[in-house]
C-alpha positions in Angstrom: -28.9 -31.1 17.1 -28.3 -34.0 14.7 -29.5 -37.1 16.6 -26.2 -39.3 16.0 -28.2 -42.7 15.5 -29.9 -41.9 12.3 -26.3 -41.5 10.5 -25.1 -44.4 8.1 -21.6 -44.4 6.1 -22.2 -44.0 2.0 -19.1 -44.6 0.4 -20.7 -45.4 -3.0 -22.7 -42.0 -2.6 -19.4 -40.3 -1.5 -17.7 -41.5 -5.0 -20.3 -40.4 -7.3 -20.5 -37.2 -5.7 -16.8 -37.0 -6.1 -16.3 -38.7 -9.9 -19.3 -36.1 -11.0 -16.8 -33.3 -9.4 -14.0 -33.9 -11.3 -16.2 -34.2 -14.5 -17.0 -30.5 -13.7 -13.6 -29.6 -13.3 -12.7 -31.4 -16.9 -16.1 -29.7 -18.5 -14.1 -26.7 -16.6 -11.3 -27.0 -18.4 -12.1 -27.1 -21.8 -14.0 -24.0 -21.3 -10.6 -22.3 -20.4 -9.5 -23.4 -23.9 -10.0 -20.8 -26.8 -11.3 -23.2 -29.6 -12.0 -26.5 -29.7 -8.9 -27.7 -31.5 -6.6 -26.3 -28.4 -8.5 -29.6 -26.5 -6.2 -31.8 -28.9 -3.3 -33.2 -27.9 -0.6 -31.3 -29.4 3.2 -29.9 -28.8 1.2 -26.7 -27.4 -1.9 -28.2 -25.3 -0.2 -31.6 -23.9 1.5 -29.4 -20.7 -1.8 -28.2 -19.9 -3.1 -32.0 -20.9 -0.7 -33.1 -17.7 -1.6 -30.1 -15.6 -5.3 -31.0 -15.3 -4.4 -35.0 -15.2 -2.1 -33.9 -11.5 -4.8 -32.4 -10.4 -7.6 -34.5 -11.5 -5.7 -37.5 -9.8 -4.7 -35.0 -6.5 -8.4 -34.1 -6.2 -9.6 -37.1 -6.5 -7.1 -38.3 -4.0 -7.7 -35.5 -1.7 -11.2 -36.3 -1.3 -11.1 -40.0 -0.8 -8.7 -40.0 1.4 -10.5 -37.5 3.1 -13.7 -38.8 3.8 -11.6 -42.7 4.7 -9.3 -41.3 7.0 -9.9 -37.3 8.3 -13.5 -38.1 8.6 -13.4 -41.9 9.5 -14.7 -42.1 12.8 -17.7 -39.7 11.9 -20.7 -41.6 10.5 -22.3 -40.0 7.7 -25.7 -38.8 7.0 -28.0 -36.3 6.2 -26.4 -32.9 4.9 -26.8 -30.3 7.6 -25.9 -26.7 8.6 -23.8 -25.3 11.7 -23.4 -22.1 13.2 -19.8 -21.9 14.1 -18.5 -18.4 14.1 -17.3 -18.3 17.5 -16.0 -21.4 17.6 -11.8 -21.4 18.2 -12.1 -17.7 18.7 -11.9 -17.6 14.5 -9.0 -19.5 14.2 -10.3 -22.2 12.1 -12.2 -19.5 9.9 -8.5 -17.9 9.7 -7.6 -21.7 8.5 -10.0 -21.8 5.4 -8.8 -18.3 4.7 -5.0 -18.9 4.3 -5.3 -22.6 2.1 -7.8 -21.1 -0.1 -5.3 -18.1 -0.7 -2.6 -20.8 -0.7 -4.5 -23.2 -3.0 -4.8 -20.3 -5.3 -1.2 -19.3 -5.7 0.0 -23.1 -6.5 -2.7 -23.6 -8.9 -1.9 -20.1 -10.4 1.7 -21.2 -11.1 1.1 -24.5 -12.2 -1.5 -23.1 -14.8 1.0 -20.5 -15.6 3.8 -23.0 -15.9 1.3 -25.4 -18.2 1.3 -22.8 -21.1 -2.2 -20.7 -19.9 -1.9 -16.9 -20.2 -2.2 -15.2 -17.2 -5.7 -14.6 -16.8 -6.7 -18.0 -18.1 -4.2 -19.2 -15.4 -6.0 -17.4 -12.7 -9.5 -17.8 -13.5 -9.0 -21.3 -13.2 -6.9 -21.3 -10.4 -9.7 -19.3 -8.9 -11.9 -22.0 -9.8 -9.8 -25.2 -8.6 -9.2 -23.7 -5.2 -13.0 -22.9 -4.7 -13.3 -26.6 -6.1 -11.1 -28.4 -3.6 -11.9 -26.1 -0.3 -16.1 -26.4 -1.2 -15.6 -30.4 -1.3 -14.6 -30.4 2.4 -17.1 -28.9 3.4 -19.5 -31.0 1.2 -18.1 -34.0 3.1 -18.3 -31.6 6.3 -22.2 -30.9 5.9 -22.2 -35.0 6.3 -20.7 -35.8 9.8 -22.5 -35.5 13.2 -20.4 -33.3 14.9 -19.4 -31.2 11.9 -22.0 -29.3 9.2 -21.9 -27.4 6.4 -20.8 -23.5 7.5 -21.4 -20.7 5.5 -18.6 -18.9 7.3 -16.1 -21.5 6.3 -17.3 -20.6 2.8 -17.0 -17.1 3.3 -13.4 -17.1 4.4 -12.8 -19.4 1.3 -14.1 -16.9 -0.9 -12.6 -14.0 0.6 -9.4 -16.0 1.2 -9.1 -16.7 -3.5 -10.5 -13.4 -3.8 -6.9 -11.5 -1.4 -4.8 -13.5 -4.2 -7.3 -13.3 -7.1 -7.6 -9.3 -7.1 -4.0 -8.8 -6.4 -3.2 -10.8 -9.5 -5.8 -9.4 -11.6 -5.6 -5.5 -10.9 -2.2 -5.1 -9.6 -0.5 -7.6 -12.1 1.0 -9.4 -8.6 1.2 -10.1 -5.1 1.7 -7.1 -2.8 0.4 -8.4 0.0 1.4 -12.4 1.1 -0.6 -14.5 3.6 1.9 -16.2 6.4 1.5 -19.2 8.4 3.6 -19.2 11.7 3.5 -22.0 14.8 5.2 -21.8 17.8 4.1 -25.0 20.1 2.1 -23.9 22.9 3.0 -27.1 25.4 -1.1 -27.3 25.6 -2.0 -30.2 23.7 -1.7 -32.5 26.7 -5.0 -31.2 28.0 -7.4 -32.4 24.7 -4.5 -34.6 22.6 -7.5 -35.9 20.6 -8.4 -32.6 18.8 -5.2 -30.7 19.3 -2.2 -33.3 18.5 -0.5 -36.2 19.6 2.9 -35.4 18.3 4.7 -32.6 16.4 4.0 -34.0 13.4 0.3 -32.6 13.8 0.8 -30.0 16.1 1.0 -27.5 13.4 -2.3 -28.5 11.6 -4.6 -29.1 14.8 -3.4 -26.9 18.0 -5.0 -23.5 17.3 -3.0 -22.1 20.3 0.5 -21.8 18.8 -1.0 -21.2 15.2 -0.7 -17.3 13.8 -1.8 -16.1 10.7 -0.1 -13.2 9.0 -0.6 -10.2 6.2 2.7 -9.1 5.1 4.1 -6.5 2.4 7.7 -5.7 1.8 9.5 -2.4 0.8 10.5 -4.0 -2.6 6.3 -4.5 -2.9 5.6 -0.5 -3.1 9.1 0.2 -5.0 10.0 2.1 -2.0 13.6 1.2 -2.1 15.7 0.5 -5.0 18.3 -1.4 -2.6 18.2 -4.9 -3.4 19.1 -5.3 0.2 16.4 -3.8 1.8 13.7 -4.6 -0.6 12.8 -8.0 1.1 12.4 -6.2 4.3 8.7 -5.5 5.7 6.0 -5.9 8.3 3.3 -7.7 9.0 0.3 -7.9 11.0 -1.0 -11.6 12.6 -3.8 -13.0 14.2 -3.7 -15.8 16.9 -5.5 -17.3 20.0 -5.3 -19.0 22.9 -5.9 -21.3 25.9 -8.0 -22.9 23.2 -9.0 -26.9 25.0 -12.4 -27.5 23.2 -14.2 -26.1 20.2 -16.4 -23.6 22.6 -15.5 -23.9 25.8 -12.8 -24.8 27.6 -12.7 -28.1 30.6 -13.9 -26.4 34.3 -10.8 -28.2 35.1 -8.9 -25.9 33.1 -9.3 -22.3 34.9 -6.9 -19.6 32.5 -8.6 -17.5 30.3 -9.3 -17.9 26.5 -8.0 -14.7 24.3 -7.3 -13.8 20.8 -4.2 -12.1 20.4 -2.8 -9.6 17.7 0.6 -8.7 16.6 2.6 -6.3 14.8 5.7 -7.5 12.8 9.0 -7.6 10.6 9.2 -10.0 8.2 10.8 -10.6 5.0 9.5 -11.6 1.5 12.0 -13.6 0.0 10.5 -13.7 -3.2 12.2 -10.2 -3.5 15.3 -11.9 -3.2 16.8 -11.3 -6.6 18.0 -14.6 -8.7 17.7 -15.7 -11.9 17.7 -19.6 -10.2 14.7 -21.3 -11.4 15.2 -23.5 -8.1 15.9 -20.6 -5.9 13.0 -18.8 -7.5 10.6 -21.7 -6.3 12.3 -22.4 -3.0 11.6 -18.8 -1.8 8.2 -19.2 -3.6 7.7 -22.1 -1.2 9.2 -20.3 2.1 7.1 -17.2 1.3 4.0 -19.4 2.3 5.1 -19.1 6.0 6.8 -16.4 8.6 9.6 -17.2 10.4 11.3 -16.3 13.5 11.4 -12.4 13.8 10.6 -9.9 16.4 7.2 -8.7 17.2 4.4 -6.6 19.0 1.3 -8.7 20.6 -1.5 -6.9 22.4 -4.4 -9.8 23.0 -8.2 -9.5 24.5 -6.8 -9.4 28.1 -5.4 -5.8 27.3 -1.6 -7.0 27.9 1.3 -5.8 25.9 3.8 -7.8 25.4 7.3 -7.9 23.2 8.2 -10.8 20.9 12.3 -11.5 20.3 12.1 -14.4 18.1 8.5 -15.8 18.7 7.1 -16.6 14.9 
């Protein structure tokens, strides 16, 4: 246990750490770049030029205003380890696995959009996302209460590598990591970790959270009916009667459980247009699952059936 005393705030240490990042990322980069005169600006290189200046200034952004704000009221001091596998029965290990996944697919499209070919575009958006989700945890290892996990980083890897092999061997996505909530009315027990409003509901209470694999007819080339190729299932992890990080209150007497569920779903990126807005809104909707019946058996051994719960 990390006696809490011995901690003192660093910004200046925080901002080197973070300003010697994002030279990495530049050195980065121009190692993506097939000869030296592809670094220049020209009619060619200035979209990619703008690319890595958004997410220069977004990383940089990211992390300060991470350590000023999401991190604020934990003093800072020496880097440490934690052992938290059990903690949230997994759902915050689920957490790290879907952004890095998602992290991946924006920066692959931006890349992609920005003039890189396609494996250029995914090694490096292999490299941002490990980039970004590895600097929380940096600032992680810091706090009192918090420490650097080597799960975390596991599911972070793992998490890339679902989009990165997809991309690389099977040329795209087949199988699409969902986000679902569905408030569970239990944030009035521990409002300080799990919400004060339904603005951040969503991010923080773990109990109305679900986390999804789904695949589509139109994935496999089963159908060759446009209208049923955006139909498929899906399978989702979720938890809960989560109050605290290991245990819940004695005041609070029902049972923690992780739940799993069997799905439809649809991937509306098998929608066919040739809208470029379209196109990116159901890129953008295909990050989530919405509202469709489902199967849940959890850790109690109940069965139960789902009409509309997400």
């Amino acid at each position: 246990m990390v006696n809490k005393k011995t901690f003192t705030y660093s910004k200046k240490r925080t901002e080197i750490t973070f300003k010697l990042l994002i030279i990495y990322l530049l050195i980065s980069y121009i190692s993506f770049n097939s000869s030296a005169q592809d670094v220049l600006p020209t009619k060619k290189t200035v979209p990619k030029i703008i690319n890595f200046t958004i997410t220069s200034i977004t990383y940089y952004g990211f992390s300060s205003q991470m350590t000023q704000h999401f991190f604020r009221d934990y003093p800072y001091g020496k880097f440490h380890l934690k052992q938290d596998w059990k903690t949230w029965r997994g759902m915050d290990k689920f957490y790290h696995n879907y952004g890095s996944y998602q992290m991946s697919a924006l920066f692959y499209q931006a890349n992609k959009l920005s003039g890189f070919d396609s494996i250029k575009a995914l090694n490096l958006a292999f490299l941002e996302s490990t980039l970004f989700s590895t600097t929380k945890e940096f600032a992680d290892g810091h706090i009192d209460i918090g420490g650097w996990s080597w799960y975390d980083i596991l599911m972070n890897f793992t998490g890339n590598s679902l989009f990165y092999s997809q991309q690389r061997f099977l040329g795209k996505q087949k199988i699409y990591y969902k986000y679902s909530y569905f408030s569970s009315d239990l944030q009035k027990y521990n409002p300080t970790v799990l919400g004060t409003s339904y603005k951040n509901y969503w991010l923080k209470d773990y109990n109305g959270e679900t986390f999804w694999l789904s695949t589509a007819l139109g994935d496999w080339n089963l159908t060759g009916n446009k209208w049923l190729k955006p139909l498929g299932i899906c399978v989702g992890y979720g938890a809960n009667n989560l109050i605290e990080e290991w245990d819940n209150p004695s005041s609070f007497t029902q049972p923690r459980y992780s739940q799993y569920y069997l799905g439809l779903d649809i991937n509306w990126q098998q929608i066919q247009t040739n809208n470029k807005v379209l196109k990116t809104v159901f890129f953008l909707l295909n990050r989530f699952r919405f509202p469709l019946p489902s199967l849940e058996i959890n850790s109690l051994g109940k069965l139960q059936f789902h009409g509309y719960k997400s």
